[in-house]
Structures are given as structure tokens and as C-alpha cells.
DRENNUVEX-692584 format. One record per residue (C-alpha): residue number from 0; x, y, z. Coordinates in steps of 0.05 Angstrom, whole numbers, plus 5000, padded with zeros to 4 digits. Example, Ala and Ser with C-alpha at 12.3 -4.5 7.8 and 13.67 -1.06 7.14 Angstrom:
<sites>
+-----+------+------+------+
:   i :    u :    v :    w :
+-----+------+------+------+
:   0 : 5246 : 4910 : 5156 :
:   1 : 5273 : 4979 : 5143 :
+-----+------+------+------+
</sites>
This chain:
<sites>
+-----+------+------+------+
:   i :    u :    v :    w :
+-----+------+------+------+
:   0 : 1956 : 2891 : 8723 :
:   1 : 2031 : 2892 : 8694 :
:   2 : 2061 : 2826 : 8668 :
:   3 : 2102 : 2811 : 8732 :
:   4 : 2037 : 2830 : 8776 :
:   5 : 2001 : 2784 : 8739 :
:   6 : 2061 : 2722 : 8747 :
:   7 : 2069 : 2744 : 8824 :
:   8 : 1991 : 2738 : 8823 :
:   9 : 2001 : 2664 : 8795 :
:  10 : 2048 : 2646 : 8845 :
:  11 : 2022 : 2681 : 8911 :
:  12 : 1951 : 2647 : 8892 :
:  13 : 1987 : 2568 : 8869 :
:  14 : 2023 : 2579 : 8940 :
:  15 : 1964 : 2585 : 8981 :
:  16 : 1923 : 2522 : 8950 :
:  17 : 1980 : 2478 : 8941 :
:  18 : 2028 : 2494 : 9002 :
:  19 : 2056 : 2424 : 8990 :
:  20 : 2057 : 2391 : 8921 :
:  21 : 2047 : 2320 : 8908 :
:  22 : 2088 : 2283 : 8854 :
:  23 : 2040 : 2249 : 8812 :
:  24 : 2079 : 2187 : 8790 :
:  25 : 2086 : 2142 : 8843 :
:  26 : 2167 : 2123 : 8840 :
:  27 : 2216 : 2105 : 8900 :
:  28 : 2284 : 2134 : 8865 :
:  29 : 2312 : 2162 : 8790 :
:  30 : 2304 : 2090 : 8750 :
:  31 : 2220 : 2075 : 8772 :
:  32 : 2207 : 2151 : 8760 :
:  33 : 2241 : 2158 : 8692 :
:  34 : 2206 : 2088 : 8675 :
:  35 : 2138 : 2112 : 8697 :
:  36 : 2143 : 2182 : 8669 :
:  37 : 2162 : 2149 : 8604 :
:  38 : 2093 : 2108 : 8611 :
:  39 : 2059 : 2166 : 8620 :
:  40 : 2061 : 2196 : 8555 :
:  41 : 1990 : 2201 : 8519 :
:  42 : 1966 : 2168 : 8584 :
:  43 : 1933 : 2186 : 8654 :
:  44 : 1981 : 2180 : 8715 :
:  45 : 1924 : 2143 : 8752 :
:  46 : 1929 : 2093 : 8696 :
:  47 : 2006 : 2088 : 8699 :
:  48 : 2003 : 2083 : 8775 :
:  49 : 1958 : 2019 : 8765 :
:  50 : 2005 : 1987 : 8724 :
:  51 : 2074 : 2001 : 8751 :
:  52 : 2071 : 1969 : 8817 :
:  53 : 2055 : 1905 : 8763 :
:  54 : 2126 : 1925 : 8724 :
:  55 : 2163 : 1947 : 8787 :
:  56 : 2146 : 1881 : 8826 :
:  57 : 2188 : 1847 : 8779 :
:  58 : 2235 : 1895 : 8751 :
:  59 : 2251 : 1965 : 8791 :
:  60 : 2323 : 1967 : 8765 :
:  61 : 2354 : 1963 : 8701 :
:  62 : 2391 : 1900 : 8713 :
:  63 : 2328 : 1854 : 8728 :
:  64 : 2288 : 1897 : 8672 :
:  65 : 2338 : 1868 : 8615 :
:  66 : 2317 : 1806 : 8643 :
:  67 : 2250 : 1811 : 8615 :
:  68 : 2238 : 1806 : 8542 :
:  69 : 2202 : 1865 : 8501 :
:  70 : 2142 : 1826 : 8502 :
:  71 : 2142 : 1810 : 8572 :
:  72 : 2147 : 1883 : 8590 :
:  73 : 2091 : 1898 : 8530 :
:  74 : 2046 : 1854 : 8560 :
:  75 : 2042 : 1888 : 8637 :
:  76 : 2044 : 1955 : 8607 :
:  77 : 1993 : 1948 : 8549 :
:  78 : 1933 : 1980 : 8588 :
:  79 : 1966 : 2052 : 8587 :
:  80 : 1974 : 2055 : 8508 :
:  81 : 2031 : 2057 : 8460 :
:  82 : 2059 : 1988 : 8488 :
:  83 : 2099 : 1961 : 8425 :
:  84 : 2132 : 2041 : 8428 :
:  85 : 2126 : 2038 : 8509 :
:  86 : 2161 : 1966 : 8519 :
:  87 : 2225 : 1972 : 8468 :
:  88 : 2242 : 2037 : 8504 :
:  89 : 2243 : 2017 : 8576 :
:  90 : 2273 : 1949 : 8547 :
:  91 : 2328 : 1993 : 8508 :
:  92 : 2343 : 2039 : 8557 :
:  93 : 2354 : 1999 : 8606 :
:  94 : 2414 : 1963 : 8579 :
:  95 : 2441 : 2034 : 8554 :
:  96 : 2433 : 2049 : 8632 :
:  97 : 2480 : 1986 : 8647 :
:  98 : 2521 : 1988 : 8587 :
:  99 : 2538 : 2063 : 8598 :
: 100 : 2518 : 2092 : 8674 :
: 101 : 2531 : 2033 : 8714 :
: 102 : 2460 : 2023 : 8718 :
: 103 : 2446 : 2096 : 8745 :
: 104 : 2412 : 2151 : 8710 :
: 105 : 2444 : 2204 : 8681 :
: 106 : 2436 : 2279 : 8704 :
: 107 : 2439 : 2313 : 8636 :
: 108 : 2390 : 2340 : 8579 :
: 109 : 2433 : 2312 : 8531 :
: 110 : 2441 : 2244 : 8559 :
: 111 : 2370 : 2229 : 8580 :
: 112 : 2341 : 2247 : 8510 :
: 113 : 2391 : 2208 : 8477 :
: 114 : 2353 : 2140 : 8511 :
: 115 : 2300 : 2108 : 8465 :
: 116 : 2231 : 2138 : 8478 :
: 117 : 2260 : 2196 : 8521 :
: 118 : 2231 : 2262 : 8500 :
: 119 : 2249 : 2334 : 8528 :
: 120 : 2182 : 2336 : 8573 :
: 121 : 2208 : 2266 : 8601 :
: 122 : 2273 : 2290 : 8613 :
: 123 : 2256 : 2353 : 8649 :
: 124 : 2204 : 2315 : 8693 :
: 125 : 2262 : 2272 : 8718 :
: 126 : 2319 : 2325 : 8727 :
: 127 : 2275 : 2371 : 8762 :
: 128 : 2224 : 2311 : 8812 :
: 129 : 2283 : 2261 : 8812 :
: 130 : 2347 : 2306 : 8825 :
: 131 : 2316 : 2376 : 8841 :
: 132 : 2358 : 2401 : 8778 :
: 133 : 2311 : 2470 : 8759 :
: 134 : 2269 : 2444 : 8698 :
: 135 : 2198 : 2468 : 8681 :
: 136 : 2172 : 2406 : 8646 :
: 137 : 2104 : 2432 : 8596 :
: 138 : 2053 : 2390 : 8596 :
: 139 : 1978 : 2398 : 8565 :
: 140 : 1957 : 2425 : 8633 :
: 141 : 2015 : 2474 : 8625 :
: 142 : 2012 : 2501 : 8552 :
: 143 : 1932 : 2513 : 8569 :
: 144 : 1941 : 2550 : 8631 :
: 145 : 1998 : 2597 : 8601 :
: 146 : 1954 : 2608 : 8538 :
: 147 : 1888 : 2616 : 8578 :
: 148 : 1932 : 2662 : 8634 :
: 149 : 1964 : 2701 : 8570 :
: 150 : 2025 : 2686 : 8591 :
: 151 : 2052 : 2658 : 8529 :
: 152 : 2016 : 2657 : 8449 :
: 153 : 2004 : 2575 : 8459 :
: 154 : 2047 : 2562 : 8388 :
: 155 : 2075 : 2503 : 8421 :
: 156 : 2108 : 2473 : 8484 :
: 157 : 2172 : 2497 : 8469 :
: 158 : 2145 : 2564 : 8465 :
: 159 : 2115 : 2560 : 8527 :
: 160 : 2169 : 2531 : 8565 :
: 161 : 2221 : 2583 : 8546 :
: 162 : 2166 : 2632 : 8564 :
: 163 : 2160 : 2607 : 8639 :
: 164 : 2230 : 2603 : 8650 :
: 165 : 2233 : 2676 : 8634 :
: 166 : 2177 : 2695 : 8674 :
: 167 : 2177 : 2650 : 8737 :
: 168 : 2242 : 2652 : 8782 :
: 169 : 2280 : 2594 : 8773 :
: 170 : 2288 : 2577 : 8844 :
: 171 : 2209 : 2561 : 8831 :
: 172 : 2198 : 2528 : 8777 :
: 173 : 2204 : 2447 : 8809 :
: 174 : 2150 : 2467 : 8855 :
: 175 : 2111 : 2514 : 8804 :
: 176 : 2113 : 2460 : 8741 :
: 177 : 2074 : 2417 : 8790 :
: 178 : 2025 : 2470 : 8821 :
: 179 : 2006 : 2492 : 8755 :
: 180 : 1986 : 2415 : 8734 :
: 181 : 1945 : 2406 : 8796 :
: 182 : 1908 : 2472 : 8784 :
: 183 : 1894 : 2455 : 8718 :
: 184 : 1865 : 2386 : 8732 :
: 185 : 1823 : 2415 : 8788 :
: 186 : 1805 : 2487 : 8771 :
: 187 : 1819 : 2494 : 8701 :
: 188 : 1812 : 2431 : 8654 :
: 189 : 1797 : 2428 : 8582 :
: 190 : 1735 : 2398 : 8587 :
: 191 : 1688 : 2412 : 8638 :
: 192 : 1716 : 2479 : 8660 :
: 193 : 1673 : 2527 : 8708 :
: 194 : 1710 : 2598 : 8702 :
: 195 : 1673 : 2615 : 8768 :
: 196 : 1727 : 2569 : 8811 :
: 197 : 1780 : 2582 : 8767 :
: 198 : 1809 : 2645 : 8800 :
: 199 : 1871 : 2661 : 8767 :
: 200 : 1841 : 2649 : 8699 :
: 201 : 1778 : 2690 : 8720 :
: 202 : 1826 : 2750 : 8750 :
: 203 : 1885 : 2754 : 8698 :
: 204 : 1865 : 2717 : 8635 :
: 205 : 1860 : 2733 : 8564 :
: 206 : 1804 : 2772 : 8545 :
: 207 : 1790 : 2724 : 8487 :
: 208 : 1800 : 2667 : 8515 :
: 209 : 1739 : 2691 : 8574 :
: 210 : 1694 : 2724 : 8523 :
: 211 : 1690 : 2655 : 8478 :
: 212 : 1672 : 2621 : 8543 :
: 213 : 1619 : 2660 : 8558 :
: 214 : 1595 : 2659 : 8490 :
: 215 : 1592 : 2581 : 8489 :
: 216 : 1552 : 2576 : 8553 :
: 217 : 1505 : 2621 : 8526 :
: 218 : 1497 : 2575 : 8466 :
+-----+------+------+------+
</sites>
């Protein structure tokens, strides 16, 4: 298979199991997914969707969040990890969003990382689920599937981001981001992994990556 037969391969295949793509983060607009997304970080999203109906209850908006002191917030938010980190963030951005948007939450690379605790990933994950702005968010999921699918040489996520934006059509990535995380929790996880249901891997992947994984369930 060429390069692009292999990517149209990818896509053709995430299509059929995933026709429609749930969101992971449970959010009703911009503010409660960039808060949630921000939560996320080193976290699960079942975890996070535990605990912000808890935050959300009594602060969805950046007005009533302000309200709340850093250790109210660290307190709800403690059991996903990285509170004291977690808490000032959401605390700090929230007045930045008053102070400087109105309340509302910026559309732009540059303005979203410039929040406390706002990373690229975070960033990208909001653009692209909150305001369908083309972003192709890496995750773990993400930068093992494109290393495992040979897709990319797995340096790093910025690597492997600039790599799927050159390979996938743009008009795709939203949906694909998402497909590609869902695939990898279900057919292709870190731990755990059974290369027999993991099609695309099985079909396209790199030769090294398949012949160490047959070596290790031999041993």
C-alpha cells in the first residue's frame, strides 16, 4: 500500500465503526468544555465527567466561578489530580475571561494558550469540539496510533500533529481527532491490546511495531 492508500484506509475503516462520534467531555457550550477539557489533563474523562456536574452545579460561567475561592474550586475537583495546578487555572482564567472577552471564550490559538493552565492540546480540543474551527488535537491515544499505523516517527506530539494535518484532509480532522481516540481506547490501547481486533493496525502498521508484539506474547 502507498502512503495515501494507507491514510484513505484509516479513514474509510474509522468511518464505518464510528459513523457518528461522541464528544467525550460532557459540556453544554465553550466555557464548561474548555473548563472540563482543562480537568482532563493527566486524567480519565469518565473521572472528569464525575466531577464536573459537582463544579458546574455551582459555577458553569465565569462570572459565578470568580465567586468561588481557589480552594473552593480545589476541593470539588481534587479527585481528578493536579488540583492545586487544576483550581488556580480555572480560578485565573476565568476572571481573564471577564476582564478581557466579556465573559466569552476566545476563538484563537494565541488567546486560549495565553490563559493559565491552557496548553496547545487544550486549545485545539476547544476550537475544533466547541467552534468547529479545523484542529487535530494529539492526545496519547493519537501519538500511539500514528506511531503504531507508521504514520508519523512518534518523536513527540507536535511531530505528530503536524504530520496528520498533512496527511488527513482538513475538512476531516474535527471528526477524525475523535475517531482515532475512540479506536484507540477500544481496539488499540496501550495496555491490554489484542492485534487480532485491531484492524487498521493489523492491515497497515509498522512492521516493528507487529513483530515486537508477537514476540512478547510468545514470551
Amino acid at each position: 500500500m502507498t502512503k495515501q492508500e494507507k491514510v484513505n484506509f484509516v479513514i474509510n475503516t474509522l468511518y464505518k465503526i464510528y459513523p457518528e462520534i461522541p464528544i467525550p467531555l460532557d459540556h453544554k457550550d465553550p466555557y464548561t468544555l474548555l473548563i472540563a477539557v482543562l480537568m482532563s489533563a493527566q486524567s480519565t474523562d469518565v473521572r472528569v465527567n464525575k466531577i464536573t456536574p459537582i463544579l458546574f452545579e455551582q459555577a458553569d460561567n465565569p462570572y459565578d466561578m470568580v465567586k468561588l475561592t481557589v480552594e473552593d474550586i480545589r476541593e470539588i475537583i481534587k479527585p481528578v489530580g493536579l488540583s492545586p495546578m487544576k483550581s488556580k487555572g480555572i480560578h485565573g482564567l476565568s476572571q481573564i475571561l471577564i476582564d478581557k472577552y466579556n465573559g466569552e471564550v476566545p476563538k484563537t490559538y494565541e488567546a486560549l494558550e495565553a490563559l493559565p493552565a491552557v496548553g496547545h492540546k487544550t486549545a485545539a480540543v476547544v476550537l475544533s469540539q466547541a467552534f468547529g474551527i479545523p484542529a487535530f488535537p494529539v492526545d496519547t491515544h493519537i501519538h500511539r496510533l500514528m506511531y503504531r499505523w507508521n504514520l508519523t516517527n512518534g518523536k513527540n506530539v507536535v511531530q505528530t500533529e503536524k504530520d496528520a494535518k498533512r496527511l488527513f484532509p482538513e475538512e476531516l480532522w474535527n471528526e477524525l481527532h475523535l475517531q482515532i481516540i475512540w479506536y484507540g481506547r477500544q481496539y488499540s490501547p496501550a495496555r491490554g491490546w489484542d492485534l487480532e481486533k485491531d484492524i487498521i493496525t493489523k492491515t497497515i502498521g509498522r512492521q516493528s511495531v507487529i513483530k515486537e508484539y508477537y514476540k512478547n506474547k510468545k514470551t
